[in-house]
C-alpha positions as CSV (number, residue, x, y, z in Angstrom):
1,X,-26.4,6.8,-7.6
2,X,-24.2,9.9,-7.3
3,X,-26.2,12.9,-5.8
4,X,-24.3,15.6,-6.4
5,X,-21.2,15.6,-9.3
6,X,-18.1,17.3,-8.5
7,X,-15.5,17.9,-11.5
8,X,-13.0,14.8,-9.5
9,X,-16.3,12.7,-10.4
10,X,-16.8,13.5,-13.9
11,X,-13.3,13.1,-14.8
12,X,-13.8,9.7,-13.1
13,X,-16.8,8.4,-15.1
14,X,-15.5,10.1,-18.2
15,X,-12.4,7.4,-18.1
16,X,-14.7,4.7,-16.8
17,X,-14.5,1.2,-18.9
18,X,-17.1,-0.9,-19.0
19,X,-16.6,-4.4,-17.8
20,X,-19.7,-6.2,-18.6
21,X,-20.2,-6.7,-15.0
22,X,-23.9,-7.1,-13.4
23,X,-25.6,-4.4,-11.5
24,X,-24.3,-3.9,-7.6
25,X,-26.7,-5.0,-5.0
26,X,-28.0,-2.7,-2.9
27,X,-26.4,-3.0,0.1
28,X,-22.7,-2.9,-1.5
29,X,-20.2,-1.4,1.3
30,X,-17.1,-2.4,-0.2
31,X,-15.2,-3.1,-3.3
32,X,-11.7,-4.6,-3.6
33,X,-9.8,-4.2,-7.3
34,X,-7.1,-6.1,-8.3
35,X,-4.9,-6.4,-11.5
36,X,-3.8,-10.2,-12.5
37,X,-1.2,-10.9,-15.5
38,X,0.1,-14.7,-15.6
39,X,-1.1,-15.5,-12.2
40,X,-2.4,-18.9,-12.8
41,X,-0.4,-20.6,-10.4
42,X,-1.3,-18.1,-7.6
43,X,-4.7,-16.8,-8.6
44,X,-6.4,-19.7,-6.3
45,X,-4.7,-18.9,-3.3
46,X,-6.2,-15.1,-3.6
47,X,-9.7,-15.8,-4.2
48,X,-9.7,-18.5,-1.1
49,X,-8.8,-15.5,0.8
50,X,-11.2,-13.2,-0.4
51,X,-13.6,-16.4,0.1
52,X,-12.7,-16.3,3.9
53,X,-13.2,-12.8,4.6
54,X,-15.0,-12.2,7.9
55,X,-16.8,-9.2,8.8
56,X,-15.8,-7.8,12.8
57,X,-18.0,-10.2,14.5
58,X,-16.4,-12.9,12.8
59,X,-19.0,-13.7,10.5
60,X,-18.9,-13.8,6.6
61,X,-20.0,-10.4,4.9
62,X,-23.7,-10.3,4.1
63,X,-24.5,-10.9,0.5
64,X,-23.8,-8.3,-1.5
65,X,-22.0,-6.0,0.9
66,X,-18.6,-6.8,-0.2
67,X,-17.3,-7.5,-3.8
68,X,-14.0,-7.9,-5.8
69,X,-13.0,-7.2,-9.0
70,X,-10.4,-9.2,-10.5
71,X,-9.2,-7.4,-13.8
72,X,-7.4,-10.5,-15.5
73,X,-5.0,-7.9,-18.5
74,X,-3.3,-9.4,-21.6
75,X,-2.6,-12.8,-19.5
76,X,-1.3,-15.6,-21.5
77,X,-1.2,-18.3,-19.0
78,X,-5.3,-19.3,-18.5
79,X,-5.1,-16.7,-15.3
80,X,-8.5,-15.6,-16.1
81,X,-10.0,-19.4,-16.2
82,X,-8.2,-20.6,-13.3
83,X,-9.4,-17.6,-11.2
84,X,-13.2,-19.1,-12.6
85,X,-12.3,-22.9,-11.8
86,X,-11.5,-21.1,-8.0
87,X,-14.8,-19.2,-7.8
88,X,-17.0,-21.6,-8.9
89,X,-15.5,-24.3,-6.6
90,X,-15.2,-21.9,-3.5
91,X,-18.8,-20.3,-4.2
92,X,-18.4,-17.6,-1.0
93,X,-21.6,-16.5,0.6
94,X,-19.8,-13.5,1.6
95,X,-17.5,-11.6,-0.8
96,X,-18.7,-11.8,-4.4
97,X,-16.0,-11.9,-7.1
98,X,-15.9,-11.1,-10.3
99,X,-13.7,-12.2,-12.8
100,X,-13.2,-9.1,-15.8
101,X,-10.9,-9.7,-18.6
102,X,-9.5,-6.8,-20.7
103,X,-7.0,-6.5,-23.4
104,X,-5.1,-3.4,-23.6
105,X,-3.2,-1.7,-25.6
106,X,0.4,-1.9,-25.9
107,X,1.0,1.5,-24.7
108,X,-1.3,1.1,-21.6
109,X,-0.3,-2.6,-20.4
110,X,0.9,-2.3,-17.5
111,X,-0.2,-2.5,-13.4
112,X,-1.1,0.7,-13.5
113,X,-3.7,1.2,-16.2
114,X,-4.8,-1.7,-15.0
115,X,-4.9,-1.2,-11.3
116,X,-6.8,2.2,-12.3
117,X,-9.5,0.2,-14.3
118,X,-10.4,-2.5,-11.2
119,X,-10.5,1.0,-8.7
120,X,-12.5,3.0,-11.0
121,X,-15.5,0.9,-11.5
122,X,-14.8,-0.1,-7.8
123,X,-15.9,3.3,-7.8
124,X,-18.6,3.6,-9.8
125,X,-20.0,0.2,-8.5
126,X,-20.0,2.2,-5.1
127,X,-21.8,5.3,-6.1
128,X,-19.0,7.5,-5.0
129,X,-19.7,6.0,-1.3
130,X,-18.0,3.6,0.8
131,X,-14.8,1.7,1.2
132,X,-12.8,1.1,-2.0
133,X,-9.5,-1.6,-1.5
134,X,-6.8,-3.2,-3.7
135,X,-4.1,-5.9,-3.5
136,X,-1.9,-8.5,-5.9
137,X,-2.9,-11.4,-7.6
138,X,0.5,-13.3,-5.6
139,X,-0.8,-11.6,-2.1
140,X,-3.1,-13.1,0.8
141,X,-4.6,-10.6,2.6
142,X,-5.8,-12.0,6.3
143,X,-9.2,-13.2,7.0
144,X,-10.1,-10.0,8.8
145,X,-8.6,-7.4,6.1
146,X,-11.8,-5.7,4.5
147,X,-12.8,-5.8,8.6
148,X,-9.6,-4.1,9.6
149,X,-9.5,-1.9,7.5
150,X,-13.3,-0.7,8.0
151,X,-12.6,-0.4,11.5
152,X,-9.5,1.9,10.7
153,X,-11.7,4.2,8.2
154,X,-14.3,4.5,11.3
155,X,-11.4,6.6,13.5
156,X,-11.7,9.3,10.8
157,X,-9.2,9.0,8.2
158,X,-9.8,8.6,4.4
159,X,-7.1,5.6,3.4
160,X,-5.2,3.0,5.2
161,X,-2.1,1.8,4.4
162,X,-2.0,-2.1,5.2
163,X,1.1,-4.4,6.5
164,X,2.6,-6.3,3.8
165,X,4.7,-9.2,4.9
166,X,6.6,-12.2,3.1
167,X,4.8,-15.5,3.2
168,X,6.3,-17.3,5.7
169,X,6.5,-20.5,2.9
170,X,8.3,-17.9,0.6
171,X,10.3,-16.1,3.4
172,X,12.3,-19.7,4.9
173,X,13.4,-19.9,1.7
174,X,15.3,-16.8,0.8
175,X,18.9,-17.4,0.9
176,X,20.3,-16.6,4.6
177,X,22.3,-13.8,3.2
178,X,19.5,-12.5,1.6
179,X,17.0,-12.9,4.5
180,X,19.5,-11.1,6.5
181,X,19.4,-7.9,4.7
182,X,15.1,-8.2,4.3
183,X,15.4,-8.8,8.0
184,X,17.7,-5.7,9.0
185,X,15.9,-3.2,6.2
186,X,12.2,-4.1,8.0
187,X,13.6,-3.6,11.3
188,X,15.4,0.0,10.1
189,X,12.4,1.3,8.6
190,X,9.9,0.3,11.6
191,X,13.0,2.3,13.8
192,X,12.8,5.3,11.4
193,X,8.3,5.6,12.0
194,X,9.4,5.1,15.9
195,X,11.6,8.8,15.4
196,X,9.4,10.5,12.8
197,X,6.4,9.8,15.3
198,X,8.4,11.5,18.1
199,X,9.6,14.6,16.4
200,X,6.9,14.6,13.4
201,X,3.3,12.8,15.3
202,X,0.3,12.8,13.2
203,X,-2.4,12.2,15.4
204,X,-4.6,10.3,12.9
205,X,-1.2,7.9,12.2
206,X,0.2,7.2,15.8
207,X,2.9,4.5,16.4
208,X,3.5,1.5,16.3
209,X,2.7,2.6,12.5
210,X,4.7,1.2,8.9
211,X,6.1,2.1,5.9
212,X,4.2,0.5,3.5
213,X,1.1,2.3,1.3
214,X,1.5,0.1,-1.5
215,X,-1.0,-1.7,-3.6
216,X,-0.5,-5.3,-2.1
217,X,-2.9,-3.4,0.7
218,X,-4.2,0.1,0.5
219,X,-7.8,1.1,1.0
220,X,-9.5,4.5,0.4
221,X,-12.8,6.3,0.9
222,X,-14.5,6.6,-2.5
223,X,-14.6,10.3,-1.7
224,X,-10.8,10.4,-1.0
225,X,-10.4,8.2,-4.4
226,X,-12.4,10.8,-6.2
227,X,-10.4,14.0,-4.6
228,X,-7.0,12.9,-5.3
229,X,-8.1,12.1,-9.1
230,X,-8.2,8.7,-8.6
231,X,-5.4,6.0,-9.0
232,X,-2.7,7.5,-12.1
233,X,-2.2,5.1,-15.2
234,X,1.4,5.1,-14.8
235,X,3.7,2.3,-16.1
236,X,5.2,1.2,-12.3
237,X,4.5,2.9,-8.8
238,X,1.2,4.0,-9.7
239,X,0.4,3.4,-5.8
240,X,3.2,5.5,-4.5
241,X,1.9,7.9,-6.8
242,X,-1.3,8.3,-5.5
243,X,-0.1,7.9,-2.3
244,X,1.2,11.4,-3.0
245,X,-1.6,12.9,-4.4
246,X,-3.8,12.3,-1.2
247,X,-1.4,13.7,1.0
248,X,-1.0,16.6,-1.4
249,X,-5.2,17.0,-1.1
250,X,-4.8,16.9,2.7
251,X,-6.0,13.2,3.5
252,X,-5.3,11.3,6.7
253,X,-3.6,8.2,6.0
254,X,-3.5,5.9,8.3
255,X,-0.5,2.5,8.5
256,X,-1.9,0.2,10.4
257,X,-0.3,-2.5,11.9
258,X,-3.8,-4.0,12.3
259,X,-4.1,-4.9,8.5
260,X,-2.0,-7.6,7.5
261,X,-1.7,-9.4,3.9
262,X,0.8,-11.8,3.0
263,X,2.7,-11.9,-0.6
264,X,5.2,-13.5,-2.4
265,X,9.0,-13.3,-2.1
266,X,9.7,-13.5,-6.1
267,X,12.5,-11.5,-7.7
268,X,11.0,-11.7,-11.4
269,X,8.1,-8.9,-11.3
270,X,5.7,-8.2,-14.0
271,X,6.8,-4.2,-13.3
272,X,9.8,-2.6,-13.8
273,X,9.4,-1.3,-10.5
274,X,7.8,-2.6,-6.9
275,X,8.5,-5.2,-4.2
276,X,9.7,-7.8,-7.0
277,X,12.7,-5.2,-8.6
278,X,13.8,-4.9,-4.6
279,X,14.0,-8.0,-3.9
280,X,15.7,-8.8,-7.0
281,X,18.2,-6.1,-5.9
282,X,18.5,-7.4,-2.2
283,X,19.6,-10.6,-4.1
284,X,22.2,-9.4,-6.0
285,X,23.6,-6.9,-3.5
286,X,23.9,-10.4,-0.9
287,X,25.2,-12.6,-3.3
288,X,28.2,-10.2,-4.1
289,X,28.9,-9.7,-0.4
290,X,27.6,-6.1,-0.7
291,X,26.1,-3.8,1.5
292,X,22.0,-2.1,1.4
293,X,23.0,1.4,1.7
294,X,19.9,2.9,3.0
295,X,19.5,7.2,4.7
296,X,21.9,7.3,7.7
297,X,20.4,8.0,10.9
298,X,21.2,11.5,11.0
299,X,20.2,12.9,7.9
300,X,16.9,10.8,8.4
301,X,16.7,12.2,11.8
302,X,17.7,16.1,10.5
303,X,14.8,15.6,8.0
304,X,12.3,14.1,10.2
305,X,13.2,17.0,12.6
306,X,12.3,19.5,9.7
307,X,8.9,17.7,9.3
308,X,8.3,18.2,12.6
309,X,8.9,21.5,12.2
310,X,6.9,22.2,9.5
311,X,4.2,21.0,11.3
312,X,4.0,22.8,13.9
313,X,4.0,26.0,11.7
314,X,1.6,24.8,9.3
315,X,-0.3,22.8,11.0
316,X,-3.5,22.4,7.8
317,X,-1.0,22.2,4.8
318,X,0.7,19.1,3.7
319,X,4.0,19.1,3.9
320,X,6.9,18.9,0.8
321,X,7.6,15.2,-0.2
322,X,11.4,16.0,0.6
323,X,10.8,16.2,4.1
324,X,8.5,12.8,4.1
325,X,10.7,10.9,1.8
326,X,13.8,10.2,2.0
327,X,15.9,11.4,-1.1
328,X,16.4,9.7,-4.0
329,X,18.8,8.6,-5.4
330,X,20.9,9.1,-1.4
331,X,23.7,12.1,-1.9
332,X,26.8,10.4,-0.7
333,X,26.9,12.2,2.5
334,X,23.2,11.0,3.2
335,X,24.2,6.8,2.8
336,X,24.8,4.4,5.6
337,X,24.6,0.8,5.3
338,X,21.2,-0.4,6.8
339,X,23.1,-2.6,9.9
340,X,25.0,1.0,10.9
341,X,21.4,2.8,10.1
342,X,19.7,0.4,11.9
343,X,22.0,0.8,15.5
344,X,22.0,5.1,15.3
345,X,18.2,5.2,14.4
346,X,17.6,2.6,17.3
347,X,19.9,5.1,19.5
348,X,17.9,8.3,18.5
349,X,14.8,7.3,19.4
350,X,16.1,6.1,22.9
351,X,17.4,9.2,23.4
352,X,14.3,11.5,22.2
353,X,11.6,9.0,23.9
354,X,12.0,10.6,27.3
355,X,11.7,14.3,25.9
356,X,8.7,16.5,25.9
357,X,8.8,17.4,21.9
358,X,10.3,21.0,21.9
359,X,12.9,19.3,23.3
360,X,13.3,16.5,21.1
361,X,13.2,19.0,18.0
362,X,16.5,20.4,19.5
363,X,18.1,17.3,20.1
364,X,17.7,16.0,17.1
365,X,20.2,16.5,14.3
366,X,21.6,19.6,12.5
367,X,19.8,19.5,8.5
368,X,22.4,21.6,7.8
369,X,25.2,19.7,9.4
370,X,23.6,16.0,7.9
């Protein structure tokens, strides 16, 4: 199936586990992998999703061109039958899933060992060509996701960040306090992609562009997969971490507003890490009257500045993750809380939207000084 092996590849198959599953059809396009752990109450609600997936004409996915992998890990809840019950009663004509069960080891059990399982034999299913994707057992990705995110991968870039948004069930029920601070923290970071795109534009990633390259929604050429190493088996934040190790092989990311899923608003997670822990400590900073301390506006705008800089003098390197990332944890002179954040970023970008971009890179704030 793989013409030519590179040394990414071998590495690949040489971690490959073998999932019992049946051979891929022919015409296979696309291959979504997802971890599941104690999801039985959810795990329906994903594969009717999947089961509803239309292809860009509106149309359900030929047979055999799109298929999911549902890697059900040391579950002791029934996740993996319920997530059977669902397929068999749904039976899609369009988006084949399978349901894999593994047990793993103590020392591997985790999202990320996991997640790396589902997206290497998404892999290998794929011959080392096409469109692999992933998500959560607790999200719902939209009808048109695997569409969306095809038609994004057809402008020329190698993975594609999707939208992840609270499901609106989930989201009217946060505490107000608590929906407040979700509220103001969307709305800061979607003003902090408005100033990095006017000082620091990546033509392959214009705006209105996200945050968010997480698992709930990420999708990646199988060649991109293969160059960056593939997904890491990491306990927590295996996604951010291969996040990085794209952009540190020079891929074009895109975050696309376009590709929408929908997840859950739980503050228990099954990671130590993820959507889940910040929720959890959203909750607690609202419920003690507390303030999200998030970058202030002018150190994010100082270090955006800097990207944008770098840029333009190395325009084929990627640049260092302390000029895309905020830092972490914030030095004390870097913190604002996220309602103060929120109003300067907001009042930056006004400012620099009207400037050519040699001029915003003046404008904008001293590193040195933030």
């Amino acid at each position: 199936m793989i013409s030519v092996l590179t040394g990414a590849d071998l590495r690949l198959l040489a971690r490959s586990h073998d999932l019992g599953l049946p051979p891929p059809a022919p015409g296979l396009r696309a291959v979504i992998g997802i971890p599941a752990r104690d999801e039985s109450d959810r795990i329906f609600g994903l594969v009717e999703t999947l089961a509803r997936q239309v292809d860009a004409a509106g149309r359900p996915f030929a047979p055999g061109a799109v298929e999911a992998i549902l890697l059900v890990n040391n579950t002791a809840d029934g996740t993996a039958e319920a997530a059977r019950r669902a397929v068999r009663r749904l039976r899609t004509p369009g988006v084949l899933v399978h349901v894999a069960e593994a047990r793993l080891a103590p020392h591997e059990a985790h999202v990320g060992r996991a997640r790396q399982i589902a997206l290497d034999a998404a892999w290998l299913r794929l011959g080392g060509r096409g469109l692999i994707l992933t998500t959560d057992a607790d999200t719902r990705p939209a009808p048109d996701w695997v569409a969306q995110n095809t038609a994004e991968m057809a402008l020329g870039v190698d993975a594609v960040g999707g939208r992840i948004l609270l499901h609106p069930a989930d989201r009217d029920a946060l505490p107000p306090a608590l929906a407040r601070l979700v509220r103001l923290d969307a709305e800061y970071r979607r003003a902090l992609e408005r100033v990095r795109d006017l000082v620091a534009p990546d033509a392959h990633d214009p705006y209105p562009r996200h945050h968010q390259h997480f698992g709930g929604s990420f999708a990646v050429t199988a060649a991109a997969y293969a160059r960056a190493g593939g997904i890491p088996s990491v306990p927590h934040l295996e996604d951010l971490e291969f996040y990085r190790a794209l952009v540190a092989c020079g891929a074009r990311v895109r975050h696309s507003d376009r590709v929408r899923v929908w997840t859950s608003a739980r503050r228990v997670g099954r990671t130590g890490a993820g959507l889940a822990h910040e929720m959890a400590r959203m909750d607690g900073l609202a419920a003690d009257g507390l303030l999200l301390f998030v970058e202030s506006a002018t150190h994010a705008g100082a270090r955006l500045a800097d990207l944008g800089r770098w840029r333009l003098r190395h325009p084929n390197c990627p640049p260092p993750t302390f000029l895309t990332e905020a830092p972490h944890p914030l030095p004390l002179g870097a913190q604002q809380d996220v309602g103060l954040a929120l109003v300067g970023t907001l009042a930056l970008a006004e400012r620099l939207a009207t400037l050519p971009l040699e001029a915003r890179l003046d404008l904008a704030p001293d590193r040195r000084a933030a």
